[in-house]
MIKOL-497772 format. One record per residue: residue in three letters; x, z, y of N, C-alpha, C in turn. Coordinates in steps of 0.05 Angstrom, whole numbers, plus 32768, in hexadecimal, padded with zeros to 4 digits. Atoms other than C-alpha are relative to their C-alpha. Example, Ala and Ser with C-alpha at 12.3 -4.5 7.8 and 13.67 -1.06 7.14 Angstrom:
BEGIN
{ALA,{8012,8000,7FE8},{80F6,809C,7FA6},{8012,8000,8018}}
{SER,{7FF0,7FFF,7FE8},{8111,808F,7FEB},{7FF1,800E,8016}}
This chain:
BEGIN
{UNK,{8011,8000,7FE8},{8000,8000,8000},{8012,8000,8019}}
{UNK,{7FEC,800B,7FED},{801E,7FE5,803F},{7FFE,8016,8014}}
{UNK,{7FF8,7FEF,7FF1},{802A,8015,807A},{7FE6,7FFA,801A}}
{UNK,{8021,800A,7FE6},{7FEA,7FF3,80A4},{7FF0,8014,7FF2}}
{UNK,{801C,7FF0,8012},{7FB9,800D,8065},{8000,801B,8003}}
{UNK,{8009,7FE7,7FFD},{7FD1,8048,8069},{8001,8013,8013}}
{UNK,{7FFC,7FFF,7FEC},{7FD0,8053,80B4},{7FE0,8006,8004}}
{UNK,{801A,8007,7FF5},{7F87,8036,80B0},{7FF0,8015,7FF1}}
{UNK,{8012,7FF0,8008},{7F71,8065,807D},{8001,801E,8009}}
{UNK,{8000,7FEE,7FF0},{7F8A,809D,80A5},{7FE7,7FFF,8015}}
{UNK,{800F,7FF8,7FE8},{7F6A,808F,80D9},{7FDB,8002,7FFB}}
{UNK,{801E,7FFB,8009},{7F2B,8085,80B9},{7FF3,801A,7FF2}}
{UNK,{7FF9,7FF0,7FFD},{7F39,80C0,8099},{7FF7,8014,8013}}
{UNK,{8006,7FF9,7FEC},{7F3A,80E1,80DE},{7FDF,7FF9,8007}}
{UNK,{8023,7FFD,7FF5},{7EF3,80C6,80F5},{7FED,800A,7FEB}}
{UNK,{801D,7FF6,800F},{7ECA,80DF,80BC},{8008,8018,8007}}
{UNK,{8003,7FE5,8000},{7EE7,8120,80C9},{7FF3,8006,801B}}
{UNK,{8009,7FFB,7FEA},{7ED9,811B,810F},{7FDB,7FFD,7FFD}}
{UNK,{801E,8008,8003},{7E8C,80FC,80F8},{7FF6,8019,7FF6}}
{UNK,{8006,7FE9,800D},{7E87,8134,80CA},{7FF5,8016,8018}}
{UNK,{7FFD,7FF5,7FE8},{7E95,8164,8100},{7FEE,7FFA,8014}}
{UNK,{8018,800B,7FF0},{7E61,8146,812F},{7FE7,8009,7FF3}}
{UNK,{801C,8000,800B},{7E29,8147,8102},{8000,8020,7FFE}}
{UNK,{8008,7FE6,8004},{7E37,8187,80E6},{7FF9,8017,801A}}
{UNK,{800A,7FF1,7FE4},{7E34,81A9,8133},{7FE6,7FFD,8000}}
{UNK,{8015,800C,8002},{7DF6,8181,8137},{7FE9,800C,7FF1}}
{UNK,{8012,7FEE,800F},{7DD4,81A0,80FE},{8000,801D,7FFE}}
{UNK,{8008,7FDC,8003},{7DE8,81E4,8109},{7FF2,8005,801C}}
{UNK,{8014,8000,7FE3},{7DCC,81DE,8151},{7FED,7FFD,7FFB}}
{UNK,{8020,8006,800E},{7D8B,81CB,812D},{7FFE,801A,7FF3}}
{UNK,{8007,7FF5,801A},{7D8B,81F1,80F5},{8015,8022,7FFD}}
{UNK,{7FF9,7FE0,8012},{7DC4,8226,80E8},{8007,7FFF,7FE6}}
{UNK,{8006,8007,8024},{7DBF,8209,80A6},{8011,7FE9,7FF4}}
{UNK,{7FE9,8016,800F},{7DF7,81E6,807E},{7FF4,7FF1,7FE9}}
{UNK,{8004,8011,801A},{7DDD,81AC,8054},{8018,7FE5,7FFF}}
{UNK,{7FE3,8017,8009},{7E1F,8182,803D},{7FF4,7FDE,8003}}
{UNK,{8002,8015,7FFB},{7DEB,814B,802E},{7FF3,7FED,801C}}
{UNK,{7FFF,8005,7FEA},{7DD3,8146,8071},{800B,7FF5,8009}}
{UNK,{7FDC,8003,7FE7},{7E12,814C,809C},{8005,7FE9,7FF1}}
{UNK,{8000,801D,8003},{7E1B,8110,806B},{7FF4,7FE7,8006}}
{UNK,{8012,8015,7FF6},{7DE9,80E9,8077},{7FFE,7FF9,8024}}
{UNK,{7FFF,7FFD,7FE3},{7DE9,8102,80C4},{801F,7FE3,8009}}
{UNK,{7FE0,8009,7FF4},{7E3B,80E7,80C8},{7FFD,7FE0,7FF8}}
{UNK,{7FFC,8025,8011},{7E2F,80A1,809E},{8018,8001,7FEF}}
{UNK,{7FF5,8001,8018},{7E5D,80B8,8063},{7FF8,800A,7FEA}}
{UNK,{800D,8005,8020},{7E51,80C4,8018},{800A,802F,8004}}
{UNK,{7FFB,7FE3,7FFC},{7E47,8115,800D},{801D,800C,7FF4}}
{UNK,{7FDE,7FFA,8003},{7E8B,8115,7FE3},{8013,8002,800D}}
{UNK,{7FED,7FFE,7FED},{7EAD,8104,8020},{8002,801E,800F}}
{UNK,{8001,7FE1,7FF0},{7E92,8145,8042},{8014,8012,7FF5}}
{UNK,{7FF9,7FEC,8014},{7EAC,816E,800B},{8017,7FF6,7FF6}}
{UNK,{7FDF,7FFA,7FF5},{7EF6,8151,8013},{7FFD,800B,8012}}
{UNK,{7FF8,7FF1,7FE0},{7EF9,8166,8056},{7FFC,801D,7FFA}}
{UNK,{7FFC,7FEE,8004},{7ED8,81A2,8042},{7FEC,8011,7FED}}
{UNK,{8006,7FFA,8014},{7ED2,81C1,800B},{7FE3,8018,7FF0}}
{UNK,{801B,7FF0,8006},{7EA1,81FB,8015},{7FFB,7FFA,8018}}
{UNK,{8010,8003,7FEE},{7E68,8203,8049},{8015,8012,8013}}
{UNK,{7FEA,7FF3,7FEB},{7E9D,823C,806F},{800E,7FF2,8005}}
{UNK,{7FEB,801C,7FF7},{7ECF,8209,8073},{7FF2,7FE4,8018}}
{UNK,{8005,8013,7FF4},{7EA3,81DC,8099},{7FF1,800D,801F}}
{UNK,{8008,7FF2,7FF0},{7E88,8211,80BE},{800F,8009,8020}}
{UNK,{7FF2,7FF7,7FF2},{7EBD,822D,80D8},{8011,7FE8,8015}}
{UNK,{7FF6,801E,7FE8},{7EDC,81E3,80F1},{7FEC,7FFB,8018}}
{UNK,{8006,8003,7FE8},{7EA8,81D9,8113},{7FFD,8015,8020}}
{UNK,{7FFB,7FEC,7FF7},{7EAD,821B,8138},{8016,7FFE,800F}}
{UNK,{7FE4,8002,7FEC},{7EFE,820B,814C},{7FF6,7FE7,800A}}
{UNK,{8001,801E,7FEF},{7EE5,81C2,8162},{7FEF,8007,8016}}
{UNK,{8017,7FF8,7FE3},{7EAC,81E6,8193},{8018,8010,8013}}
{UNK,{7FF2,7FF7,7FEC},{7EDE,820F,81A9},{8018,7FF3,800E}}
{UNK,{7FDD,800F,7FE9},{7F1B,81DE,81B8},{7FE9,7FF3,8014}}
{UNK,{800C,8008,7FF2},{7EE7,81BA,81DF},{7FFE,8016,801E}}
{UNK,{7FF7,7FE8,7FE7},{7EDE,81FD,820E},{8019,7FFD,8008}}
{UNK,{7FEA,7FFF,7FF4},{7F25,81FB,8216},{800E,7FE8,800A}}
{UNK,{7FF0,801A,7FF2},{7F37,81B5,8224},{7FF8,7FEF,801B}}
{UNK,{8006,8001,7FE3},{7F0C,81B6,825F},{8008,8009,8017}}
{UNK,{7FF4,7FF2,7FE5},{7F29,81E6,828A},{8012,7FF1,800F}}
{UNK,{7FEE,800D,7FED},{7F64,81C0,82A7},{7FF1,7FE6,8014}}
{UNK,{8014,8013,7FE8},{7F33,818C,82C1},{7FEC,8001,800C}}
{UNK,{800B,7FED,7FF1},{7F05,81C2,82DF},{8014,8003,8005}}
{UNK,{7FEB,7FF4,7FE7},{7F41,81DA,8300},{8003,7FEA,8012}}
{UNK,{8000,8011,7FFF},{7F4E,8197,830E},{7FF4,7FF2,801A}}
{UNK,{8011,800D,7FF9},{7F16,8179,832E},{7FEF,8015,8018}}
{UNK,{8014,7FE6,7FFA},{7EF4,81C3,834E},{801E,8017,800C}}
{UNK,{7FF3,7FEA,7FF3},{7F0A,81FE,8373},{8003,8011,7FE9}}
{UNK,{8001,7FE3,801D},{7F28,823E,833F},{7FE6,8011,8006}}
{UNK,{8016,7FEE,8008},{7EEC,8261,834D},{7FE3,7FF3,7FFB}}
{UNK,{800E,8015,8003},{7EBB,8222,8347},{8008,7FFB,7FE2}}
{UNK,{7FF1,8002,801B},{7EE7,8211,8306},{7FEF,8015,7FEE}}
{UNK,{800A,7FED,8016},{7EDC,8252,82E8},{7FDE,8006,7FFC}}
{UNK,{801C,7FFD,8001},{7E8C,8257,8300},{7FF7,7FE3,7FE7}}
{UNK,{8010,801D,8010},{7E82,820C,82E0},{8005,800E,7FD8}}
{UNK,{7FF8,7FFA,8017},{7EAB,821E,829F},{7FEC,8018,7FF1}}
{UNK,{8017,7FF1,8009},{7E7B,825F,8292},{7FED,7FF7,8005}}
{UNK,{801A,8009,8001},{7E44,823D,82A3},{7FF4,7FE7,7FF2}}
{UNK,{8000,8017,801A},{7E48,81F7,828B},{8007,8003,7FEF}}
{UNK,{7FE7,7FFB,8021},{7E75,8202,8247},{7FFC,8019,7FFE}}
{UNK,{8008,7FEE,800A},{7E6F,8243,823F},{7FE3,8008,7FF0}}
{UNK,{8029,7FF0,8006},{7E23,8261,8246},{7FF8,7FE1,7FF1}}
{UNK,{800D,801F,800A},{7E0F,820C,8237},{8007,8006,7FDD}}
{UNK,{7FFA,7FFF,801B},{7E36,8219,81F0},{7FF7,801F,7FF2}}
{UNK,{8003,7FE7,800A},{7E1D,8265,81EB},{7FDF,7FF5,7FF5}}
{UNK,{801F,8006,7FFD},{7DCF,8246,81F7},{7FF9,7FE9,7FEA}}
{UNK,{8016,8015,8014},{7DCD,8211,81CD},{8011,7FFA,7FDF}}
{UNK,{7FF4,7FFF,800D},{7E00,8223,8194},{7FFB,8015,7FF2}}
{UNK,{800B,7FE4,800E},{7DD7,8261,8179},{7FFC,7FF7,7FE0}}
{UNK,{8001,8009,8018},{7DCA,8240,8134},{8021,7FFB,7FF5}}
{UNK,{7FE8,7FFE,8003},{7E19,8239,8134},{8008,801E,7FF6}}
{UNK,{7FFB,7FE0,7FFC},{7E20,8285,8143},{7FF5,8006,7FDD}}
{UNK,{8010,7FF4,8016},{7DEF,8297,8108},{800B,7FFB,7FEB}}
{UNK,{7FF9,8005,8017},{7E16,826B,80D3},{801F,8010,8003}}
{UNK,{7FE2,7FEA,7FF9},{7E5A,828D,80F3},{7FFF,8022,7FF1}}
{UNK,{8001,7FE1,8009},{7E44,82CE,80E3},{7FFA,8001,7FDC}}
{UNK,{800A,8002,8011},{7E31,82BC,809B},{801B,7FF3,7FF3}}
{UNK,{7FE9,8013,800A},{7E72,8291,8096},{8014,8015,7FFD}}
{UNK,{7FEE,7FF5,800E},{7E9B,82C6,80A8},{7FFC,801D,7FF1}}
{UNK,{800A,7FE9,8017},{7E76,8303,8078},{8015,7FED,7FEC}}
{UNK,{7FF2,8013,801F},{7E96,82CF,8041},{8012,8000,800B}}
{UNK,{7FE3,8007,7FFB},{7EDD,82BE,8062},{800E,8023,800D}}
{UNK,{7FF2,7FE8,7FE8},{7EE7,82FD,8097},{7FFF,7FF7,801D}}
{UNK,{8005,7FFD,7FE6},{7EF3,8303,80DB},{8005,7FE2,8009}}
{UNK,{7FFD,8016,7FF0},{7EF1,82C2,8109},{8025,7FF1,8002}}
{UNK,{7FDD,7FFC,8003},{7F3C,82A1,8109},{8006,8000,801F}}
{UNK,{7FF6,7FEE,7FE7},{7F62,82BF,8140},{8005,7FED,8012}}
{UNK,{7FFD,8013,7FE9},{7F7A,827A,815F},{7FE7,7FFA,8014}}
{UNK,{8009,800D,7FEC},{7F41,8265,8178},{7FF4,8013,801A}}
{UNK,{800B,7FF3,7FF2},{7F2A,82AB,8195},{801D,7FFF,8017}}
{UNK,{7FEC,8004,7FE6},{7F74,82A4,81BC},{7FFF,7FE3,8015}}
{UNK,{8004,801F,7FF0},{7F63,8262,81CE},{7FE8,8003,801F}}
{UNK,{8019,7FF5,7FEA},{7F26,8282,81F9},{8008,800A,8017}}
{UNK,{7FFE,7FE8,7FE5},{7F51,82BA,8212},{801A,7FEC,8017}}
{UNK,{7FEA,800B,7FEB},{7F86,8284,822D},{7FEF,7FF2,8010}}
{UNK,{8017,8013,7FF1},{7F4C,825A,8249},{7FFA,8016,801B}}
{UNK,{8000,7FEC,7FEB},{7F36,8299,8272},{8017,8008,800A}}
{UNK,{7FDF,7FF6,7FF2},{7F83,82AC,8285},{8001,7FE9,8014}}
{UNK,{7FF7,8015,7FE6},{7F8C,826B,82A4},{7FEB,7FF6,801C}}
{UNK,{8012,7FFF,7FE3},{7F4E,8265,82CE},{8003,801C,800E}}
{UNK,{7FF6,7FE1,7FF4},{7F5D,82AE,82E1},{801F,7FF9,8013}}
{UNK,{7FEB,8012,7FF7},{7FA2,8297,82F4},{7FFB,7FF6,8016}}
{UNK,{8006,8007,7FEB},{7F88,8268,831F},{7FF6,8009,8016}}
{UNK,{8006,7FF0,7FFB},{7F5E,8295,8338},{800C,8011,801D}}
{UNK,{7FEB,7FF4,7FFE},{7F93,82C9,8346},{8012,7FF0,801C}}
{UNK,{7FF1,8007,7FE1},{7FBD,8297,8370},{7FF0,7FEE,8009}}
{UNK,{8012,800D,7FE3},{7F84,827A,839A},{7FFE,8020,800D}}
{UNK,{8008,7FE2,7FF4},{7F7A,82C9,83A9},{7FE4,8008,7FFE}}
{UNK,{801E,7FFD,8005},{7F32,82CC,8393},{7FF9,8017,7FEA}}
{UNK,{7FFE,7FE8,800C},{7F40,82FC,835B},{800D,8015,7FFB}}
{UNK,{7FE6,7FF0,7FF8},{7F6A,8335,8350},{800F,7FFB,7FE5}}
{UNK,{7FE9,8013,8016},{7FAF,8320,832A},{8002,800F,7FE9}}
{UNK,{7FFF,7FF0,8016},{7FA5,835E,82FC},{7FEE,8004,7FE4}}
{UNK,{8015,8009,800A},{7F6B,8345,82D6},{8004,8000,7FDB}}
{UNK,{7FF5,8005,8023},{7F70,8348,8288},{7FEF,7FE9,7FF5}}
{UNK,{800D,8019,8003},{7F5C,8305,826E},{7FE4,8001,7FEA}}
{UNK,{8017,7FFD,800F},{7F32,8321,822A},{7FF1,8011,800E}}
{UNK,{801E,7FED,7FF2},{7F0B,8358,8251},{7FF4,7FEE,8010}}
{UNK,{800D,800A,7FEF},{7EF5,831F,8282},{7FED,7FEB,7FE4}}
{UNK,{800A,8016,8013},{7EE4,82F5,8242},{7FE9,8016,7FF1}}
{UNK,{801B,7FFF,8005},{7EB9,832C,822A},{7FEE,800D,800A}}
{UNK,{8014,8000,7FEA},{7E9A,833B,8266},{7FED,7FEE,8004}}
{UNK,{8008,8017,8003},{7E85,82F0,8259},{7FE8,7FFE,7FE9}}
{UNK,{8017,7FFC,801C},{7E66,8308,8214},{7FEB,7FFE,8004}}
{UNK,{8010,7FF8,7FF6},{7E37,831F,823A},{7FE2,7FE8,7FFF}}
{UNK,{800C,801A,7FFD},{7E1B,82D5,8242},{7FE7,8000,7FDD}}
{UNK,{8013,7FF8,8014},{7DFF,82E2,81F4},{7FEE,8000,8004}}
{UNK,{8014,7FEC,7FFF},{7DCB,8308,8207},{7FF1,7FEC,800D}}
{UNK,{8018,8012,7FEC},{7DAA,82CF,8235},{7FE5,7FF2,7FE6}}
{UNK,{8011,800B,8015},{7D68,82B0,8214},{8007,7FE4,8002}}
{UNK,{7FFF,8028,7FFE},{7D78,8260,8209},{7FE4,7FFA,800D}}
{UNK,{8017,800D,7FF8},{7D2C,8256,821A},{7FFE,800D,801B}}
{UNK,{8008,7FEB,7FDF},{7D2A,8282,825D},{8012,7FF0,800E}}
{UNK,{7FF6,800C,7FE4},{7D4C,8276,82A4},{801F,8008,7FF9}}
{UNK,{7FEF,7FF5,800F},{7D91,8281,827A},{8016,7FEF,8019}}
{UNK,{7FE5,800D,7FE3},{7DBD,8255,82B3},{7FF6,8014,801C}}
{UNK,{8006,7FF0,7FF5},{7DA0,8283,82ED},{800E,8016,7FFA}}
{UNK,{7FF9,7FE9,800A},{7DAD,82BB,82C6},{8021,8003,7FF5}}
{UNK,{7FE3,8004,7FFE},{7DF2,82A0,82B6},{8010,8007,801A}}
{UNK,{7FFB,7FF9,7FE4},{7DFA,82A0,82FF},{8004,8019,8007}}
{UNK,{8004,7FE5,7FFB},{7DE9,82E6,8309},{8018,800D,7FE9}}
{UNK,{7FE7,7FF0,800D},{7E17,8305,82D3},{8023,7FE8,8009}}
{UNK,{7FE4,8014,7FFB},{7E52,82CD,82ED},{8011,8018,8027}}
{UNK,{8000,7FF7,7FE9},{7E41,82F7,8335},{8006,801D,7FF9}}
{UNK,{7FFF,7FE5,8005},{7E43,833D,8318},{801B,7FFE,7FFC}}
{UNK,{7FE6,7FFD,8008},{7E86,8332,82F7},{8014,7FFA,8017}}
{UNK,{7FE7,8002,7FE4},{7EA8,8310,8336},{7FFD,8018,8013}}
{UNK,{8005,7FF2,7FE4},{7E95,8343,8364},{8018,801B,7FF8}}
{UNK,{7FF3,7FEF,8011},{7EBD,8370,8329},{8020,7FF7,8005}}
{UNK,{7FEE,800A,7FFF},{7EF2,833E,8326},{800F,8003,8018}}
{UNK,{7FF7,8008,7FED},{7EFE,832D,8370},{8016,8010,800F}}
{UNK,{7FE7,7FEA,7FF5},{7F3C,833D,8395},{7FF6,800F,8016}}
{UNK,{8007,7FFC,7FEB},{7F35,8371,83C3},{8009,7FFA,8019}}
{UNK,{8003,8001,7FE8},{7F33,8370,840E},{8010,800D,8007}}
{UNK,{7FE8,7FEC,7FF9},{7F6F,8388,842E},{7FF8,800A,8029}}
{UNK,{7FFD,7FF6,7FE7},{7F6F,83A4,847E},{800D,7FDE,8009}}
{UNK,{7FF8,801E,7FFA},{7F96,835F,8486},{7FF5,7FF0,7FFD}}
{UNK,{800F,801E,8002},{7F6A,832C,846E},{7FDC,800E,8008}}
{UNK,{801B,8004,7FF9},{7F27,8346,848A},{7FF6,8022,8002}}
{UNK,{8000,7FDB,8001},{7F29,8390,847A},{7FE3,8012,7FFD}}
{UNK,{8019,7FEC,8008},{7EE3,83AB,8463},{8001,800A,7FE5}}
{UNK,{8000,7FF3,801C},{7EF8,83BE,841E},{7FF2,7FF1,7FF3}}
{UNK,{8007,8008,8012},{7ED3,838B,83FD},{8000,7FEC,7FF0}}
{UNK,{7FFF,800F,800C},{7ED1,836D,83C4},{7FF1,7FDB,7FF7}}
């Protein structure tokens, strides 16, 4: 087999996992509910293919879990990017964040079921979160909007908080309002030099 074929079946390869991956988000956003022949039928490959990629229903679970979350993280630099650090960090919890807390609850439900069977969540991708929050913090920090002492996971699960919203209620509003409680926590204070009322 010549060095093209087996280039091409890489890469093909690559897109079913990526299809896989799609669908299965897809259905747990529906459902919660892992059916192999689905997500097959959903992706447009044969169910044996699923079951290379991966082998049990945790295994597919859990991918799709690190693929929701590299997604959170590969946005930030273009919210920083594009937006002010404190615009950045409001969009990021509000779009991508609360958006993936609200409509990824059937995710959550198979997570918790995935990891009773495996264990605790794997650690990369919860660091992957806390560096996502460090660096909009960061930014933050040197625009002077927050204070530089900030610990990146207590701001992340100050964020937890977002859980608790109902997906069917005024859950972006209400994003808003806990985004305002926390900055007011966050914010750098007010020195005698820059304005001097003590506040935050």
């Amino acid at each position: 087999m010549g060095t093209g074929a087996v280039n091409d079946r890489r890469a093909d390869t690559r897109r079913n996992h990526e299809r896989i991956l799609v669908s299965a988000a897809e259905s747990l956003a529906c459902s919660g509910a892992v059916s192999f022949n689905a997500i097959a039928k959903r992706a447009g490959v044969g169910v044996g293919t699923v079951y290379r990629h991966f082998p049990a229903p945790e295994d597919l679970i859990l991918a799709v879990y690190q693929r929701e979350v590299e997604h959170l993280v590969e946005v930030v630099p273009t919210l920083l990017a594009e937006h002010s650090p404190e615009e950045a960090f409001r969009r990021w919890a509000t779009d991508h964040l609360a958006h993936y807390m609200m409509t990824k609850r059937g995710l959550a439900n198979a997570l918790s079921a995935a990891t009773a069977a495996r264990g605790e969540l794997p650690r990369t991708a919860h660091q992957a979160m806390v560096s996502s929050v460090e660096t909009l913090l960061a930014a933050n920090a040197e625009a002077g909007t927050v204070r530089p002492d900030l610990d990146p996971e207590t701001v992340l699960r100050g964020l937890g908080g977002l859980l608790f919203l109902d997906q069917d209620g005024p859950w972006r509003s209400q994003t808003e309002e806990l985004l305002d409680l926390l900055w007011r926590g966050m914010a750098r204070c007010r020195t005698e030099d820059d304005g001097g009322r003590g506040e935050r």
